[in-house]
C-alpha positions in Angstrom: 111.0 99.7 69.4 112.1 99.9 73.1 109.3 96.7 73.7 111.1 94.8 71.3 114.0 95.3 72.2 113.3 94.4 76.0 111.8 91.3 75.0 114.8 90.0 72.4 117.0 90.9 75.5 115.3 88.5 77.5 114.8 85.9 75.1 118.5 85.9 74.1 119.2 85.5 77.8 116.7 82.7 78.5 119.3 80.0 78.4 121.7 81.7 80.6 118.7 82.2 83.1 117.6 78.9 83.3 121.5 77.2 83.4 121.9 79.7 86.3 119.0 78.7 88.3 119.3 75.5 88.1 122.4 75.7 89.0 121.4 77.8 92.2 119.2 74.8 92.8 121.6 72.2 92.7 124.1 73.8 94.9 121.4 74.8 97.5 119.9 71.1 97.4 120.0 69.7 100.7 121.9 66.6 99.8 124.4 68.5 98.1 127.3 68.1 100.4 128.4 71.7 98.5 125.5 73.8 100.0 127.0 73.3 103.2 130.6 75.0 102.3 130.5 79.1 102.2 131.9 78.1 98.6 129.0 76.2 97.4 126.8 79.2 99.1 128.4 82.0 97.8 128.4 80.1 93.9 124.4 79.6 94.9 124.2 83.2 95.4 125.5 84.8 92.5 123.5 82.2 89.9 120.0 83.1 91.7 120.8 86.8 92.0 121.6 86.7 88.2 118.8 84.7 87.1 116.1 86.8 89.4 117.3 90.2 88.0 117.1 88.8 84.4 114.2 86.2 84.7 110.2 86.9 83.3 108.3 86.5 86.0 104.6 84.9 85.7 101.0 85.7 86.7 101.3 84.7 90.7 97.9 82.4 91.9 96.1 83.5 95.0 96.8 80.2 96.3 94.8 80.2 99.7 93.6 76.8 100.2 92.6 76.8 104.0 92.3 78.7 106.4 92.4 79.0 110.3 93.8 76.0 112.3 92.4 73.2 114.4 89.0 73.1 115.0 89.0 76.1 113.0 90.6 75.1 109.8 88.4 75.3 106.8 89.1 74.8 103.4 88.8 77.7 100.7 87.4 77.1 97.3 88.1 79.5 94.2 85.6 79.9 91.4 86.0 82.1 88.1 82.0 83.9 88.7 82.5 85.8 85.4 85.0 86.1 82.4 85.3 89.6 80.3 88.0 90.5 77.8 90.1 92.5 80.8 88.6 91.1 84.2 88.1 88.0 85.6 85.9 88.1 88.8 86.8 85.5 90.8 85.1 84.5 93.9 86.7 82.6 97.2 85.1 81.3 100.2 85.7 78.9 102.8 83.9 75.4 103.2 81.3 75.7 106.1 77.6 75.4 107.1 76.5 78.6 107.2 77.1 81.1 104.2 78.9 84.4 104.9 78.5 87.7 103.7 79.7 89.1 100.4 81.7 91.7 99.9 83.5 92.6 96.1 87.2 94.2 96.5 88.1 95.7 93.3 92.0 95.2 92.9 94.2 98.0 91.6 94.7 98.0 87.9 98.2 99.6 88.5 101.3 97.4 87.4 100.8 94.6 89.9 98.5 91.3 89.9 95.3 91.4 91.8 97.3 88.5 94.2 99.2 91.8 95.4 96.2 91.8 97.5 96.1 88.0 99.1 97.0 88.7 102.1 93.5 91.2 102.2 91.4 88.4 100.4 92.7 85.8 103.4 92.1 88.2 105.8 88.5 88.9 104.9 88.0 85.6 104.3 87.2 84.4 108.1 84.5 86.3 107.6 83.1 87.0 104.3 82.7 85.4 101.0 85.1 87.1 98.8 84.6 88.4 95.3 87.8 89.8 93.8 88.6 91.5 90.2 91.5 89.7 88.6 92.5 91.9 86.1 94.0 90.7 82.7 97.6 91.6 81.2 96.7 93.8 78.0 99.2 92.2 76.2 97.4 89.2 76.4 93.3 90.4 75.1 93.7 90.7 71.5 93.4 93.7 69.8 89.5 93.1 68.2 88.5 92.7 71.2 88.5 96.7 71.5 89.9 99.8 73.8 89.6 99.6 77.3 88.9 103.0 78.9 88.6 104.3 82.6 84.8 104.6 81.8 84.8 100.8 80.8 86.5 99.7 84.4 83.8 101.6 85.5 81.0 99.9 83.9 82.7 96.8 84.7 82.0 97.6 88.6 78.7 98.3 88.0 77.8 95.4 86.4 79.9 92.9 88.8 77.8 94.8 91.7 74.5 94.1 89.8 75.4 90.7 89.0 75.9 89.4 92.7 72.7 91.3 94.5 71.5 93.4 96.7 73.6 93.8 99.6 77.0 92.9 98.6 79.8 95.3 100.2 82.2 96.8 98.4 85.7 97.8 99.1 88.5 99.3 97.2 92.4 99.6 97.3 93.9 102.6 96.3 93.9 103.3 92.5 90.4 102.2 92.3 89.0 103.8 94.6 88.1 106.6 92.1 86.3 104.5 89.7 84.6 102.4 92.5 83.5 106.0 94.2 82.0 106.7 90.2 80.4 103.4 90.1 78.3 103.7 93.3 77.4 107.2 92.8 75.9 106.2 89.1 74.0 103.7 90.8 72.8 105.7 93.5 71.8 108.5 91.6 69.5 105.4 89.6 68.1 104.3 93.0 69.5 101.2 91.4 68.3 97.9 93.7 71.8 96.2 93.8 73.8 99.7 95.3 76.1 98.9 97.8 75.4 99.1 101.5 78.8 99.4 102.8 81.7 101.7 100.3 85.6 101.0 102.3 88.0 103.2 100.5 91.0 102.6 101.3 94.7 104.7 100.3 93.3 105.9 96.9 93.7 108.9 95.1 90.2 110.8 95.4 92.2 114.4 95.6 95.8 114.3 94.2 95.5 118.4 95.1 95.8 117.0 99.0 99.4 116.7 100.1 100.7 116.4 96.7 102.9 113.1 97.3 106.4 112.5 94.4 104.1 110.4 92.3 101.5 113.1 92.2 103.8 115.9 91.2 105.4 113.7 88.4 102.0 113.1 86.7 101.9 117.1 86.6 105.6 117.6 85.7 104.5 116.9 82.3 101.9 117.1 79.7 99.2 114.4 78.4 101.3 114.4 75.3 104.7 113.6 76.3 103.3 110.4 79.1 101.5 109.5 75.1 104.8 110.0 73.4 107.2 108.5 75.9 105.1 105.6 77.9 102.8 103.8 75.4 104.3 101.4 72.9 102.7 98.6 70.8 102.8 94.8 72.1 105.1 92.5 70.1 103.8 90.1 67.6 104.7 87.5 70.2 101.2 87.7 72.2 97.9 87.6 71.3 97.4 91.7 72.0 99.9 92.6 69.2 99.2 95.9 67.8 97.7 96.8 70.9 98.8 100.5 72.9 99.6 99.9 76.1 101.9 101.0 79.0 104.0 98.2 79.5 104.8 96.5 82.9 108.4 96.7 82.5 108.3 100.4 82.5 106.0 100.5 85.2 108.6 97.9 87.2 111.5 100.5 86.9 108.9 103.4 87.8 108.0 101.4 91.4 112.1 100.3 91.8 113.2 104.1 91.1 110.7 105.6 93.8 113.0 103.8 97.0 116.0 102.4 94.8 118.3 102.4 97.9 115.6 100.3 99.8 115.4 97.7 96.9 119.4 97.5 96.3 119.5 97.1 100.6 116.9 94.1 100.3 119.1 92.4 97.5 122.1 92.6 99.0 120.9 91.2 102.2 119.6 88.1 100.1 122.8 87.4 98.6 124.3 87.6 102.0 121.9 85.4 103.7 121.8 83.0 100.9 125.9 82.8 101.3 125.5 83.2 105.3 122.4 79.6 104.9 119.6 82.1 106.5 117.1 80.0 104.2 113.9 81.6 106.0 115.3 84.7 105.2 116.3 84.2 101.9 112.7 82.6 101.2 111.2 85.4 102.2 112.7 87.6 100.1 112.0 85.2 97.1 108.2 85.2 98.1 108.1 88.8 98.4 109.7 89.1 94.8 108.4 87.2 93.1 105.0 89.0 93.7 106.3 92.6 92.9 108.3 91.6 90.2 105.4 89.9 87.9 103.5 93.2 86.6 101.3 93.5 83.5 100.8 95.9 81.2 97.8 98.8 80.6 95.4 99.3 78.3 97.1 102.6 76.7 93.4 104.4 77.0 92.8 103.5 80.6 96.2 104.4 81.5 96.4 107.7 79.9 92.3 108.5 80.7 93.4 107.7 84.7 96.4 109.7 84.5 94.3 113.2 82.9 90.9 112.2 84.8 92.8 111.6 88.4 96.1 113.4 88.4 96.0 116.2 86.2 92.5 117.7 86.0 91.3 115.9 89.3 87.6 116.2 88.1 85.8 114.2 90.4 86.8 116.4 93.7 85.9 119.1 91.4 82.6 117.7 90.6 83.2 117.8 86.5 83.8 114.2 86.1 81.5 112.4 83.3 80.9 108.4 82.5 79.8 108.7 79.0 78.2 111.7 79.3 76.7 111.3 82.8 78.4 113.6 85.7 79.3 111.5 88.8 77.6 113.0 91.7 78.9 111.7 95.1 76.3 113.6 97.2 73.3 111.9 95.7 74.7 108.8 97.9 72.8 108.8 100.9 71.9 105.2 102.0 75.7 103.7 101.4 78.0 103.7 104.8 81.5 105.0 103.7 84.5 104.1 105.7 87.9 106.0 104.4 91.1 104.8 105.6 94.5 106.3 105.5 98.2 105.5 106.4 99.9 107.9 108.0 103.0 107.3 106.5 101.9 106.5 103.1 104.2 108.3 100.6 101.9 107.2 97.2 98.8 108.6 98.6 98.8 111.8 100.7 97.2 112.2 103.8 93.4 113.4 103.1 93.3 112.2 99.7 91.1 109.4 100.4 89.5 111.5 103.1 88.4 113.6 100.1 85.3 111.3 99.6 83.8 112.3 102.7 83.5 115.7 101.7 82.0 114.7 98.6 79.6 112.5 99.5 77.8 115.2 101.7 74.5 113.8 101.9 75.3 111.2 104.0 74.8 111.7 107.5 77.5 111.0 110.6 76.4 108.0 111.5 76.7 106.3 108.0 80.8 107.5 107.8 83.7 107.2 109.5 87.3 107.9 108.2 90.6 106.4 110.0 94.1 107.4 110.1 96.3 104.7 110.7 99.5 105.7 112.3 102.6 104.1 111.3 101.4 102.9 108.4 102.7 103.4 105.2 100.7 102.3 101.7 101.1 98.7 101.6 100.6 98.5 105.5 96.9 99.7 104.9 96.0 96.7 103.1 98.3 94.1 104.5 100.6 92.7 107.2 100.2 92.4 111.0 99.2 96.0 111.4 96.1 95.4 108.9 94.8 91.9 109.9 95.5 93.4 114.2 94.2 96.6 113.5 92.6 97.6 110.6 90.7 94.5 109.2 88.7 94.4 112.4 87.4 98.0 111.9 86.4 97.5 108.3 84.7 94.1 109.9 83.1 96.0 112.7 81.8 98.8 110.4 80.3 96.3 107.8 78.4 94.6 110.5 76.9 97.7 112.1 75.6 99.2 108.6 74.8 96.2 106.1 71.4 94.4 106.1 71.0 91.6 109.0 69.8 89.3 106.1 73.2 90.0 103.9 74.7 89.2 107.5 73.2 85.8 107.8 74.2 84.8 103.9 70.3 85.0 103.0 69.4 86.3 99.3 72.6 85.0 97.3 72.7 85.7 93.9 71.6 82.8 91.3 74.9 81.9 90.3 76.3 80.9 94.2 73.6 78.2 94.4 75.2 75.1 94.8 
């Protein structure tokens, strides 16, 4: 009932929403003579704090049209390369001559959009053909269309890798980085032709035993049953999933707001006081940032619950016991995939020498095909984006890609069927 009840509160406050941001707009409207008084501000600032905290926020769009500047500028084109009932792979690259190299980043399925990852996608953009998984709001894949499992995300990698070739890198942010290790291993272990060359794992939960961060000791604070009993509700007849289990992206939203709640309150007082103070660069800025961490979807109830027992509880796959429908993932059959791991030092979601864990397991490879970095300074979202990433990081994960995938991948040679133009 708690699912219903969220979603009457917001429709009942729908009209009080919209009154107050338009009325936020009006007063903030450059020729409004009123948005230049500390009155007229301060009015702004309560209707647009009142109508963020209450409003639904949608899907976010990658929205990268271009990229680079002057003679470098080129435009960026996004394509939907295949549709399934919970994943959209979509595929971005820049307009030029010469084709670039692909490389598949598998988005986290964890609350958040896979735009939570644009700045990433722009970044590897000047120099690779990007293929991204855009995964879909449960709420929204109707209930015949079947359960969605951790062993199905899996299957989905594994058939996204097959379907764009031989030589396609692969890299994945945090919560996937556990199915995405499973995926190449399977493959591996088939000699299968389309195996990646390059696997960049990046602040993901491989060992939740190592450094045991506060969201790693709540998913062993309590058992399967309670997360069951407590988490998953059915979606409301008012989308086209109703009926369907799932762990809803409200409760997931107060989950991420209730691991730094003084940091959140700090950033929203600061907007209403540089909305009221006419800091409009400021003030955008926290909009933008917003209104991507506020717009969360909600999990398949089986894929949550299967991650949270699989990864967190019983952490089979550091102790060599996980299974994809009845088949044991075995890391160290890898041997002709480069693995790059990559940590923040200050990450407080994933514990230093989680994601190290992989190289451990994948001990067949030799020295020169890994390489593990520890980023200091860094906390999670650092790893994957901001200055510190695109300066520091992105050119490592560049470098190592060049040095260990086939020249002819390198060159854009042998792209799959569908990227003919």
């Amino acid at each position: 009932m708690l699912y219903h009840a969220i979603e009457l509160h917001k429709a009942l406050l729908t009209p009080a929403v919209e009154l107050a941001s338009a009325t936020s707009s009006l007063l903030l409207h450059p020729r409004n003579p009123l948005g230049h008084t500390v009155v007229g501000r301060t009015i702004a600032a309560n209707h647009e704090l009142f109508a963020r905290i209450h409003r639904r926020y949608p899907k976010p769009v990658f929205g990268i049209n271009a990229i680079g500047a002057g003679e470098q500028h080129r435009a960026v084109r996004e394509e939907v390369v295949a549709i399934r009932p919970f994943c959209t792979l979509r595929r971005l690259r820049k307009e030029s001559a010469s084709r670039a190299p692909r490389i598949l980043i598998v988005a986290p399925l964890s609350g958040h959009f896979a735009t939570l990852l644009r700045d990433t996608v722009r970044t590897f953009l000047q120099d690779f053909e990007v293929y991204v998984t855009d995964w879909t709001d449960a709420k929204l894949v109707p209930l015949a269309q079947g359960p969605f499992h951790l062993h199905d995300y899996i299957e989905y990698v594994r058939e996204f890798l097959s379907m764009l070739g031989p030589d396609t890198q692969v890299l994945a942010v945090c919560q996937p980085t556990v199915p995405v290790l499973a995926a190449v291993s399977l493959m591996a272990e088939e000699d299968h032709p389309c195996t990646p060359r390059t696997l960049t794992l990046m602040a993901g939960p491989i060992d939740t035993r190592l450094q045991p961060t506060e969201v790693n000791r709540f998913a062993l604070s309590k058992p399967l049953s309670w997360f069951e009993r407590q988490l998953i509700f059915r979606v409301p007849l008012t989308y086209p999933g109703f009926r369907r289990k799932v762990y809803p992206g409200f409760l997931q939203h107060a989950s991420f707001i209730a691991m730094n709640p003084d940091r959140h309150w700090k950033a929203h007082q600061e907007f209403y006081l540089d909305v009221v103070r006419g800091r409009q660069a400021k003030a955008q800025a926290h909009r933008t940032f917003y209104d991507e961490y506020n717009a969360v979807l909600d999990l398949a109830a089986e894929y949550y619950l299967d991650t949270l027992k699989v990864v967190f509880q019983d952490c089979l796959l550091p102790r060599r016991m996980m299974t994809v429908r009845g088949q044991l993932v075995r890391p160290e059959l890898i041997r002709n995939t480069a693995l790059l791991t990559i940590e923040g030092a200050q990450d407080d979601v994933v514990g230093i020498g989680q994601t190290q864990a992989a190289q451990a397991l994948c001990r067949a490879l030799p020295d020169s095909l890994r390489k593990h970095i520890l980023v200091e300074n860094v906390g999670h979202y650092g790893v994957f984006s901001g200055g510190r990433f695109r300066e520091q990081i992105y050119p490592q994960i560049r470098d190592f890609i060049r040095c260990h995938a086939r020249s002819e991948a390198l060159d854009g040679s042998a792209l799959p069927a569908h990227a003919a133009d």
